[in-house]
Each structure stands twice: as C-alpha cells, then as structure tokens.
PAZAPA-4460 file (N, C-alpha, C; in steps of 0.05 Angstrom, whole numbers, plus 32768, in hexadecimal, padded with zeros to 4 digits):
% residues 260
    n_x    n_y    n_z   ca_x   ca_y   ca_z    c_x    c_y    c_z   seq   type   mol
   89D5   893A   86A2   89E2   8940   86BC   89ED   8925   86C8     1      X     A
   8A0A   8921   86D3   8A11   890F   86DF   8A04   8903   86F1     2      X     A
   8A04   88ED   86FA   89F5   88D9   870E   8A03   88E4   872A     3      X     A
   8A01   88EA   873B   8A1B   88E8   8760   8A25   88C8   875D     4      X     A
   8A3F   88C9   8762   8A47   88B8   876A   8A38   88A1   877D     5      X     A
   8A37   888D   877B   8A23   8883   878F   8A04   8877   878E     6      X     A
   89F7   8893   877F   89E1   8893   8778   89D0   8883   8758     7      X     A
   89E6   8877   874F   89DB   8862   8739   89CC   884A   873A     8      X     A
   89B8   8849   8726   899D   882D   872F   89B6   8818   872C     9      X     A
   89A8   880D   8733   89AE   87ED   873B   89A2   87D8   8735    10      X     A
   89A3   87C5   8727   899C   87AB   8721   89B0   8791   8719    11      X     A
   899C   8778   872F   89B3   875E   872E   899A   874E   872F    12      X     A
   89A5   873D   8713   8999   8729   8710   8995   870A   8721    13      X     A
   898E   8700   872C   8988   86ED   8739   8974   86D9   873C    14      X     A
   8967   86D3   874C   8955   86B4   8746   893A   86BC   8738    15      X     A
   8924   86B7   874A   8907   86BA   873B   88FF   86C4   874F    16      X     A
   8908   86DA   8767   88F8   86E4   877A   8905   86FC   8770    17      X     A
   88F4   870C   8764   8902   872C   8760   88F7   873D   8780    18      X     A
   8909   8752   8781   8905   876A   878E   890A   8783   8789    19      X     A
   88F6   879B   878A   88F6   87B1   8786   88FA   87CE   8796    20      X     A
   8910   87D4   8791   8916   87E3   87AE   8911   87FC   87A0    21      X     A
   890B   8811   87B2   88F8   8832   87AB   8906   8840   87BB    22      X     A
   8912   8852   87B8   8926   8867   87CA   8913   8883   87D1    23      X     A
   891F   8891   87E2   8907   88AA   87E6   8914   88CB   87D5    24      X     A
   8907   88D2   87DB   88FF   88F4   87DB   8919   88FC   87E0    25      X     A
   8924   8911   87CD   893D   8912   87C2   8949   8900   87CD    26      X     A
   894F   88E6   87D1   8969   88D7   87D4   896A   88CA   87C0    27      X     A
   897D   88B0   87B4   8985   88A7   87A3   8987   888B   87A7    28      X     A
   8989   8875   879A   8992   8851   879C   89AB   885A   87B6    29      X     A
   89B0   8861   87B4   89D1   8862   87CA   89C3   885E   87E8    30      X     A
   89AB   886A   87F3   899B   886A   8804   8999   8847   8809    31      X     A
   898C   8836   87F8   8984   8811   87F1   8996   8806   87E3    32      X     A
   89B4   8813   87E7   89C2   87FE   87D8   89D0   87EA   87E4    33      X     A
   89D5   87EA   8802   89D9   87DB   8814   89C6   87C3   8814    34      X     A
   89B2   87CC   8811   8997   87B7   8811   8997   87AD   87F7    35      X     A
   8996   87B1   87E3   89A0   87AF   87CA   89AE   8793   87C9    36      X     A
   89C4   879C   87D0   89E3   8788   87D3   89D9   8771   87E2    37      X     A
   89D2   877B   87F8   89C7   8762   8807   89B2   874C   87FD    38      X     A
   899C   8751   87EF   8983   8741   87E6   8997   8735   87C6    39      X     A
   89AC   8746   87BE   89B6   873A   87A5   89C5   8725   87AC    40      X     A
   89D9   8722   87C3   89ED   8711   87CE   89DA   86F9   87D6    41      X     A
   89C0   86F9   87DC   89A8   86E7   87E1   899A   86DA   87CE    42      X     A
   89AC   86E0   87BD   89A6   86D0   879A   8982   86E1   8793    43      X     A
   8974   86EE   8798   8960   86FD   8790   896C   8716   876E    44      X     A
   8957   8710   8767   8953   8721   8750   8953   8742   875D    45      X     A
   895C   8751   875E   8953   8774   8767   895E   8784   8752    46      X     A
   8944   8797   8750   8941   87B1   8740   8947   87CC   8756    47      X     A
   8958   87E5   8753   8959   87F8   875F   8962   880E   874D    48      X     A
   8945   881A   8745   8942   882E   872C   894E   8842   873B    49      X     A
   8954   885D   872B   895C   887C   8735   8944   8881   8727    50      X     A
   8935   8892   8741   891F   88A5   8738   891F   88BC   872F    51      X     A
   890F   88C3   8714   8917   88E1   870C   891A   88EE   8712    52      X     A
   892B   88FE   870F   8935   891A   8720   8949   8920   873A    53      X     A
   8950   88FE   8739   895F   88F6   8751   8974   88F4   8741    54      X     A
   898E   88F7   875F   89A7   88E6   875A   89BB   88FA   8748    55      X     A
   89B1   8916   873F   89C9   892B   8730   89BD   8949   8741    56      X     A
   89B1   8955   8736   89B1   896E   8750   8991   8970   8752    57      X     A
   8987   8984   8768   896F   897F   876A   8961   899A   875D    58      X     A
   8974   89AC   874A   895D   89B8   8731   8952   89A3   8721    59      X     A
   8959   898A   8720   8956   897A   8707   893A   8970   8716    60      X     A
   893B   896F   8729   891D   8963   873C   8904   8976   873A    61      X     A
   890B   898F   8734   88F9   89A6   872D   88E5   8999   8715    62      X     A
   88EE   898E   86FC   88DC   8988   86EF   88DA   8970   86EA    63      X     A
   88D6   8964   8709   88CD   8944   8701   88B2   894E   8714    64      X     A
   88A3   8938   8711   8888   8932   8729   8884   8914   8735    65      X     A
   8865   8916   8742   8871   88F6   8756   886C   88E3   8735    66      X     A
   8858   88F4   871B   8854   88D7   870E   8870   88D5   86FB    67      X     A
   8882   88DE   86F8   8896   88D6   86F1   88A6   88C6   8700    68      X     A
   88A8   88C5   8723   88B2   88B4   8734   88A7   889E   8734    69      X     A
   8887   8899   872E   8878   8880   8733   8875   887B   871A    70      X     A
   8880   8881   8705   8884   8873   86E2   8898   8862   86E8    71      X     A
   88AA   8869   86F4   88C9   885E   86F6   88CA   8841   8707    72      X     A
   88BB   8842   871B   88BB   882D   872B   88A4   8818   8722    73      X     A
   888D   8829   8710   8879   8811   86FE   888C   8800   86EC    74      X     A
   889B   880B   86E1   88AD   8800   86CD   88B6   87F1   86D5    75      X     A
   88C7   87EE   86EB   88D7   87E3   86F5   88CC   87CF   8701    76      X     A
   88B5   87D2   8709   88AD   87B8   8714   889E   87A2   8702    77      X     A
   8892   87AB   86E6   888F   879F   86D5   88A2   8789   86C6    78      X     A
   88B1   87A6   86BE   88CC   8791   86BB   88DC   8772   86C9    79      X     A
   88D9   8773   86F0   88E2   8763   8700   88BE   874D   86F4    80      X     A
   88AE   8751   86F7   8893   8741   86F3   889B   8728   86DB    81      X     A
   88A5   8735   86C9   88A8   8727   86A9   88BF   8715   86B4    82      X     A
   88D7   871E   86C7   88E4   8714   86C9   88E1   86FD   86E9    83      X     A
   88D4   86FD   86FA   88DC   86F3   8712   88B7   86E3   8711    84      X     A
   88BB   86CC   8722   88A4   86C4   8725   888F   86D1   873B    85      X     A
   88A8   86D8   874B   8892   86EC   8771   88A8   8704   8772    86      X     A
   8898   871F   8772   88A7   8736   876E   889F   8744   878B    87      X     A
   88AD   8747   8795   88AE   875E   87AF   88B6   8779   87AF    88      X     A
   88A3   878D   87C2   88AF   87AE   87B7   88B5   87B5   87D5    89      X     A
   88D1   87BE   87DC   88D8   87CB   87ED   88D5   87E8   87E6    90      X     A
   88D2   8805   87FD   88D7   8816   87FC   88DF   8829   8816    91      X     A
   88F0   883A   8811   88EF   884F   8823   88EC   886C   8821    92      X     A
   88D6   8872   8838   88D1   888F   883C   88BF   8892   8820    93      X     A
   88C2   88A3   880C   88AC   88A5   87F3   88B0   888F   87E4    94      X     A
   88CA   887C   87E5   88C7   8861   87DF   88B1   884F   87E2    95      X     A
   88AF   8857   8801   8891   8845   880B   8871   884D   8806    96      X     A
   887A   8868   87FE   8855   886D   87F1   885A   8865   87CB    97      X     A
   8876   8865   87C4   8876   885C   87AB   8871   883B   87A7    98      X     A
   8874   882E   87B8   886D   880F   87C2   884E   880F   87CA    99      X     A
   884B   881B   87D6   882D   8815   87DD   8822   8813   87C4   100      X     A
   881E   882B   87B6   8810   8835   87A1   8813   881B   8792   101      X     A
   882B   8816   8784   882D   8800   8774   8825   87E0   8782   102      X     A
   882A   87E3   87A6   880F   87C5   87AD   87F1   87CC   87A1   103      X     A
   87E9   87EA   87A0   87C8   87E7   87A0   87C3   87F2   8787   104      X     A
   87D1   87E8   8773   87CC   87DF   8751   87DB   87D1   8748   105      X     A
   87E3   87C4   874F   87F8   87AC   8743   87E7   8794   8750   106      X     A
   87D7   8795   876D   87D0   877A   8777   87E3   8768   8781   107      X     A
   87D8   8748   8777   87DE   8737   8776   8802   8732   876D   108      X     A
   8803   8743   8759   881E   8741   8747   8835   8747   8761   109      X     A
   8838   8760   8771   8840   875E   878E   883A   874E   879F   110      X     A
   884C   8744   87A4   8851   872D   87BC   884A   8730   87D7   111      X     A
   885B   8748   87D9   885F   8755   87F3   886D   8771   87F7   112      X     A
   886A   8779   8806   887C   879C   8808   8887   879D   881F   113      X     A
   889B   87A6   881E   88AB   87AE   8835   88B4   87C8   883B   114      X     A
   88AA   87E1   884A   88A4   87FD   8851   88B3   8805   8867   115      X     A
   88CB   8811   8864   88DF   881C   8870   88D6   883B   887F   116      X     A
   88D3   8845   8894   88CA   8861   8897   88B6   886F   887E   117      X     A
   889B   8866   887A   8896   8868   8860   8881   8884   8860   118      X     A
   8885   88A0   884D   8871   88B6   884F   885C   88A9   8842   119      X     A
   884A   88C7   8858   8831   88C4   8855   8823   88E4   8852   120      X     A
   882F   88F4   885E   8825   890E   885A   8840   8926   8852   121      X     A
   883F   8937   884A   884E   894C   884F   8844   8962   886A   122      X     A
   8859   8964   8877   8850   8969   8899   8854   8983   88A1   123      X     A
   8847   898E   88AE   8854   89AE   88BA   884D   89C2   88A7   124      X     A
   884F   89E3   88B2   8840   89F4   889F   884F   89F5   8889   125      X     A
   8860   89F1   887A   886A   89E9   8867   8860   89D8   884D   126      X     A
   884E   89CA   8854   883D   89BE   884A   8823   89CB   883C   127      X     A
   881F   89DB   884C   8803   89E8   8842   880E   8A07   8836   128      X     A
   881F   8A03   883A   882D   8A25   8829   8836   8A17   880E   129      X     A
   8840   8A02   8808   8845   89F9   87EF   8839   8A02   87D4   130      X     A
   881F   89FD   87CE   8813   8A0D   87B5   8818   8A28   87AB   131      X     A
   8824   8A3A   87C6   882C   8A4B   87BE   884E   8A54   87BE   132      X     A
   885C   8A4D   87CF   8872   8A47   87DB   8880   8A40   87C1   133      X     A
   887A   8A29   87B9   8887   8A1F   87A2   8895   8A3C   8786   134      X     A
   887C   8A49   878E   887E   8A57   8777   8893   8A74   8775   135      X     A
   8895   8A74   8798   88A3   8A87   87A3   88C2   8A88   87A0   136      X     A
   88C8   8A6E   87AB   88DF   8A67   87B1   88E4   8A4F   879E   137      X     A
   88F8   8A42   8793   8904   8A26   8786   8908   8A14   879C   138      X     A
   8913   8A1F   87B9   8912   8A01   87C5   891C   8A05   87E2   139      X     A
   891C   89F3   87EE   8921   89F8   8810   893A   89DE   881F   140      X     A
   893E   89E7   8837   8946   89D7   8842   894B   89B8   8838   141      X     A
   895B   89A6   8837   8957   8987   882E   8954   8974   8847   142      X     A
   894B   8962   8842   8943   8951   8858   8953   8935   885E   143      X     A
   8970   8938   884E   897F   8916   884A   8991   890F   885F   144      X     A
   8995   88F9   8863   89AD   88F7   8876   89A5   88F6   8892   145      X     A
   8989   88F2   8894   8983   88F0   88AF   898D   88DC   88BD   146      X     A
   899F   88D3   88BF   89AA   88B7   88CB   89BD   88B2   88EA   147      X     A
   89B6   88A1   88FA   89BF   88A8   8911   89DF   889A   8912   148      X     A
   89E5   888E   8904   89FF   8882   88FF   8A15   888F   88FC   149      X     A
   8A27   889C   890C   8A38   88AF   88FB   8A4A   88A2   88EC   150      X     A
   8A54   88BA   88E6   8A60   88B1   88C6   8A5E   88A6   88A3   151      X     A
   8A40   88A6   88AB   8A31   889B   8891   8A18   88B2   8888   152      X     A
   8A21   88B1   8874   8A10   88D0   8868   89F9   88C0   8849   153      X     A
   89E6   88D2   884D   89D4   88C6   8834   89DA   88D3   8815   154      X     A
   89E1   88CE   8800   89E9   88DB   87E4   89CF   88E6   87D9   155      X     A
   89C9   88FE   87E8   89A4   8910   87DF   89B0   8921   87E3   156      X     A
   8997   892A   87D7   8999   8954   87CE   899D   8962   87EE   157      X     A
   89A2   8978   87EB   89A1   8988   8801   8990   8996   8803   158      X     A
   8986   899A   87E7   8968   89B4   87EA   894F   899D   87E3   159      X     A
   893A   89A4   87EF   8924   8996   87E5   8916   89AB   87CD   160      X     A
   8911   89A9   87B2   890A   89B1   87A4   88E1   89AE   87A7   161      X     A
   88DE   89CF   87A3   88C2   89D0   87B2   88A3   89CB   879A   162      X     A
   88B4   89D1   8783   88A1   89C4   8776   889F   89A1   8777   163      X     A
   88AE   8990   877B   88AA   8981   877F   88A4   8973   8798   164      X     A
   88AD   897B   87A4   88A1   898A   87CA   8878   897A   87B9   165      X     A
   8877   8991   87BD   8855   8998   87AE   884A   897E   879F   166      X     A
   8858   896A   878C   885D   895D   878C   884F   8948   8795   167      X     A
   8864   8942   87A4   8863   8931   87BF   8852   8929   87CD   168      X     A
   8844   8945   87D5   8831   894E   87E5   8816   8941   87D3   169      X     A
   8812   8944   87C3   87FE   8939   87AE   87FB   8921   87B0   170      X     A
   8817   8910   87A5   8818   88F0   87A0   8810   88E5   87C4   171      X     A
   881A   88EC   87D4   8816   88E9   87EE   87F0   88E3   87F3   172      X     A
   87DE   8901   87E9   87C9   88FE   87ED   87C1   88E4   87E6   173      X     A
   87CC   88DE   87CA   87BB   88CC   87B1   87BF   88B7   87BB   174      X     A
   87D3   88AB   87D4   87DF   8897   87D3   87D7   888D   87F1   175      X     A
   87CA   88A3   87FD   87BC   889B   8818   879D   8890   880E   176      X     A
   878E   889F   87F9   8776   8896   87F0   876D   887D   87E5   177      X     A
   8791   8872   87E0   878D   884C   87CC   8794   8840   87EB   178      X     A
   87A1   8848   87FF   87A9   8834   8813   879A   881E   8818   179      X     A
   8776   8827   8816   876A   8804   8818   876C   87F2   8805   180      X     A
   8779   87F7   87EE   8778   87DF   87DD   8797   87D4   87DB   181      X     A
   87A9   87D9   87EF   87B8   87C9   87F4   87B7   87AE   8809   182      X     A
   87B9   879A   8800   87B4   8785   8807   87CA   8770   8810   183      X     A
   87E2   8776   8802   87F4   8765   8806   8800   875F   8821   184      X     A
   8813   8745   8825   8816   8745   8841   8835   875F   8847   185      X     A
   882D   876C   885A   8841   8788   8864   8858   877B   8871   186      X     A
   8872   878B   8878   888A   8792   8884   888C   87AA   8890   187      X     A
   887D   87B5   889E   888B   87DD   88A6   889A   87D6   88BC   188      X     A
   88AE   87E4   88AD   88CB   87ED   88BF   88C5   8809   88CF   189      X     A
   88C2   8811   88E2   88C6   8831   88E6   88D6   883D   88FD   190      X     A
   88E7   884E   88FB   88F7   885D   8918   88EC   886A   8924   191      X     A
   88E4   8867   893A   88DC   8875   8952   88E9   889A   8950   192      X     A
   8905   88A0   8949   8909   88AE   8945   890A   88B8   892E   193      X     A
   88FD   88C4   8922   8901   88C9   8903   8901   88E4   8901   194      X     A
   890E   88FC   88F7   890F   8914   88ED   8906   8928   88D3   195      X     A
   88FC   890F   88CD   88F3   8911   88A9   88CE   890A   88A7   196      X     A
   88CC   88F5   88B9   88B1   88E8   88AD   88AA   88DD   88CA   197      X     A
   8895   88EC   88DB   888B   88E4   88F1   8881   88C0   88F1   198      X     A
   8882   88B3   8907   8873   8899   890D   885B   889F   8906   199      X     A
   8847   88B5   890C   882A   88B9   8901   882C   88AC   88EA   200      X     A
   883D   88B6   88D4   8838   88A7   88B7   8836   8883   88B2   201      X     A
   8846   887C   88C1   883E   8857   88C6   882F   8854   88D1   202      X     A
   8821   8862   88DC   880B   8861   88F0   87F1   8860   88E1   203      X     A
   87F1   8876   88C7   87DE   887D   88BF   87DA   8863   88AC   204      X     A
   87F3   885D   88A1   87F0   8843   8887   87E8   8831   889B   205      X     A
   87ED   8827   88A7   87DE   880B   88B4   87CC   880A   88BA   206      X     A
   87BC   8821   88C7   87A2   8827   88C5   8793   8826   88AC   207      X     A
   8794   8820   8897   878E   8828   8886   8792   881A   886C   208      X     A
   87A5   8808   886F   87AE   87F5   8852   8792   87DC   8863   209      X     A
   878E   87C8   884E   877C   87AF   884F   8793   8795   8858   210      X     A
   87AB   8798   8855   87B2   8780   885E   87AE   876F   8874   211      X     A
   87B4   875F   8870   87AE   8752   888F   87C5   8743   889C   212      X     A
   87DF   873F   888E   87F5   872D   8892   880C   874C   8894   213      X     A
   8805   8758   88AA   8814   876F   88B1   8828   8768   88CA   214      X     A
   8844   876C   88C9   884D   876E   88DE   8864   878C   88DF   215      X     A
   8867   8797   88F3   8874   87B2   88F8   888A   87AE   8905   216      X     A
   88A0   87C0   890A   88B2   87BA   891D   88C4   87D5   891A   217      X     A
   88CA   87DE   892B   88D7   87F5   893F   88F2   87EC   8932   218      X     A
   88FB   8808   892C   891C   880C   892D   8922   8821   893C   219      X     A
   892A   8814   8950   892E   8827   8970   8948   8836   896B   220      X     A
   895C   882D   895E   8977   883D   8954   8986   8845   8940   221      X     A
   896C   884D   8929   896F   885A   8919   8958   886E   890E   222      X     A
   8962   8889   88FF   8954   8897   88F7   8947   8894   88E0   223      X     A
   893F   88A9   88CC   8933   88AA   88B7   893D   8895   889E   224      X     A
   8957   889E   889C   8963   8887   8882   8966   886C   8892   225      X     A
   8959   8859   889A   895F   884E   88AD   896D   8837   8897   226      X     A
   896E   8833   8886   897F   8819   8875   899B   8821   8871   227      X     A
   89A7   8845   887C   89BC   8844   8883   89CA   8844   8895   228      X     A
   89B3   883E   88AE   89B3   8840   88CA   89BE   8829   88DB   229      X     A
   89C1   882A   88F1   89C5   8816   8905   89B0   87FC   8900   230      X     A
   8997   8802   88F9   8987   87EB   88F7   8985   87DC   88D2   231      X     A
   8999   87EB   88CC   8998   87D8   88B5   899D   87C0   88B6   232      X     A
   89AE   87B6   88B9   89A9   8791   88B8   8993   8788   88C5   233      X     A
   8980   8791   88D6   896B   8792   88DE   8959   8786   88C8   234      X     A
   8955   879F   88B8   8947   87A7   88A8   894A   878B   8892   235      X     A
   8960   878A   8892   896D   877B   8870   8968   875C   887C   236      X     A
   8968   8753   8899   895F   8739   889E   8947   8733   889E   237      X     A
   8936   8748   88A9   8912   874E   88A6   890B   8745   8891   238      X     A
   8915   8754   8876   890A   8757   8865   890C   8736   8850   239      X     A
   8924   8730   8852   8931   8713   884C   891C   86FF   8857   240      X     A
   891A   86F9   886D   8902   86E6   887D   88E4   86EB   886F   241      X     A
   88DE   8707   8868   88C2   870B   8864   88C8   8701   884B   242      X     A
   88DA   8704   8833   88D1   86FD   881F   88CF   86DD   881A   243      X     A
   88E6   86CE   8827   88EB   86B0   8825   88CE   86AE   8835   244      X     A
   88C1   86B0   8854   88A9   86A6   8859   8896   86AB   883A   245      X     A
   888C   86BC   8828   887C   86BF   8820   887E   86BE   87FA   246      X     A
   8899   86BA   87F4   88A1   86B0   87DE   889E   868B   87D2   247      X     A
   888D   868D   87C2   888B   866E   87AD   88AB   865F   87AE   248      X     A
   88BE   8677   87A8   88E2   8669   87A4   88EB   867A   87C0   249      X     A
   88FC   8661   87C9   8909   866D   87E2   8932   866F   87D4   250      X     A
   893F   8683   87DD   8957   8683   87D3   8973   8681   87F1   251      X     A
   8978   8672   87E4   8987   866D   8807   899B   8680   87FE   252      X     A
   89B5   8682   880F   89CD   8695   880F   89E2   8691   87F8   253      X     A
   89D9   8678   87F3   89F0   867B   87DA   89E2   8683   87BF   254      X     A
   89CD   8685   87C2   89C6   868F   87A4   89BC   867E   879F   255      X     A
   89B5   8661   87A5   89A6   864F   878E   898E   864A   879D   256      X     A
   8981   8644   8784   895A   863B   8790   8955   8629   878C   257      X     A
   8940   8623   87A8   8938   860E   87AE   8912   8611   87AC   258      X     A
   88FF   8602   879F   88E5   8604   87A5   88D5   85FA   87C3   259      X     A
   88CC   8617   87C8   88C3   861B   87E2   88AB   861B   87E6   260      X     A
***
C-alpha cells in the first residue's frame, strides 16, 4: 500500500548528537517533520521512522499492535546509538509513552527525552468497552488534526482502528508501570487545551517518572498536534537548548561542531 503523501520517514545525517522523533496514534512523520527539518538544519543527526500501520490507510493498522510500534522505534534508536555519540528521543502523544518506554530500558544510552502532549491512558467509556467493542465494530471516530492553527491539517487516519484502539490501551498500562525507572533529565511540553489527551496525563508522568532534572512548560496556544501549532517554534527552540545544555557535542547553526 502506498505511503500519503507527506507521511514518509525521514532521516538526515549530521554531527554526533543524534535525535529520535516518535509520531502518535494514527498520525504519520508529517505530524515531526517541521521539527525534523529544524534539528537537521542544526547540523544534528535525526531519525523519523513511519510506524507500522501508519501513513497508507488505517485497515492496515488493524493488524499491527503497540509491539510492532515499539520494535520500530527500538531499531531506530539503536541504529542512531552505533551512530551518534549522545542520542536524544523526542515524542508526541503515543510518541511520548513510545519515548518513555525506550528511557526506562535503554538507560543511560538516552540522553534525554523530550514529551510533547504525551498519552497516558485511554479515557472515557470507550475505553472500558474496548475488549469487546473491538470485536463488534472495525473502528470509530479518528482523533487527527486537532490543531488550533487554521489552515494546517495533520496527514492521519480518520477512523481510529479499534483493535488497535485495544492496543494502545494495553501498551499505555505497561508503560505507566516502568515510569519509575525513567531517570533521564525531562522536557514536557503540554496544551492547556488539548482534545485528544487530557493535562491529567502529564500530570500523571511527572508524578511518577524518577527524574530529577524535569522542567514543564504550557503551550497556552495550541492544541493536541501542538508541533503543528502556534507553539511550534516554541517547542523546536525548547527542545534545541535542552539538548546543547545537556549534550558532550554542542552544534551551532551552521552545522559544524564544536567540543562542549
């Protein structure tokens, strides 16, 4: 099945600070490719896989699960390891529980993470009808495009496919139960207004991860996709500063490195 326009991984080679960007629940790289572009033009190494089942229609998501989504982003970040000396994992929305997960078994090897509106539960009675629901129906409502920016639309499914719904809902549990053995120093981004993924959910990870070099910060004017939102350059300067503070190689704007 064809890729959507838009929706193709991404990778640019660059210095010895890799970064790993994680897209969410039916959306696609097209969601982080702005961010993408940006950390690449910053002379940084970045990886931005398409997760299975993403990025062509969302029957094809029917027979993926979360461990085929979290194979994809192990890989990927292995791969940036062999290659970069300090590897960083950005994510958004199931990006950010696909980031966590990989801070609290990877360790040390992560640098740091940077957590964009990041899930934590599947919410509403919808949630607890799933085990069976799934089996009823193929799929419901989609959740993309939540963005307060007009004119800018997200390249995701329209239906959320409910077996993978179910899914979700699983990797979610598994991924609130590792939260203390994340350790690394944090970035959470989150919107006040979000439509997709309540503030409860950043609420719950900070409570709850071991780090201690945590800092948070409000995106007052944007919604759920917020890296296609009004607060994106926000986001993409945040994230730039956290890695140069906490990166061995610092990479100035033109691309070349300097030891930091």
């Amino acid at each position: 099945m064809p890729v959507l326009p838009g929706a193709e991984p991404y990778r640019h080679e660059g210095g010895e600070v890799g970064v790993l960007l994680c897209h969410g629940f039916t959306g696609s790289p097209q969601s982080m490719r702005p961010w993408a572009d940006y950390l690449a033009a910053r002379g940084l190494t970045v990886s931005l896989p398409l997760l299975p089942g993403h990025g062509t229609r969302w029957q094809d998501m029917q027979l993926t699960t979360w461990h085929d989504w979290y194979a994809e982003v192990d890989r990927a970040l292995r791969e940036l390891r062999e290659r970069c000396t300090s590897v960083f994992v950005f994510g958004l929305s199931m990006g950010g529980a696909l980031t966590l997960r990989l801070a609290a078994r990877h360790g040390d090897a992560v640098r740091g993470i940077v957590l964009v509106n990041p899930g934590n539960k599947v919410h509403g009675p919808a949630a607890h009808a799933l085990p069976v629901a799934r089996h009823l129906m193929a799929s419901t409502q989609g959740i993309s495009s939540d963005i307060a920016k007009e004119g800018v639309a997200e390249t995701g499914y329209d239906r959320v496919p409910l077996h993978a719904a179910y899914s979700l809902r699983e990797f979610f549990r598994l991924v609130d139960g590792e939260l203390p053995q994340v350790t690394q120093p944090v970035l959470l981004l989150h919107s006040p207004q979000d439509h997709v993924v309540p503030p409860a959910d950043s609420a719950r990870i900070l409570s709850r991860i071991s780090s201690t070099d945590v800092r948070e910060v409000l995106l007052e004017h944007s919604y759920h996709v917020a890296t296609l939102d009004h607060d994106a350059e926000r986001i993409f300067d945040e994230s730039l500063a956290f890695v140069e503070r906490l990166a061995p190689v610092l990479v100035d704007e033109k691309g070349s490195r300097s030891g930091g």
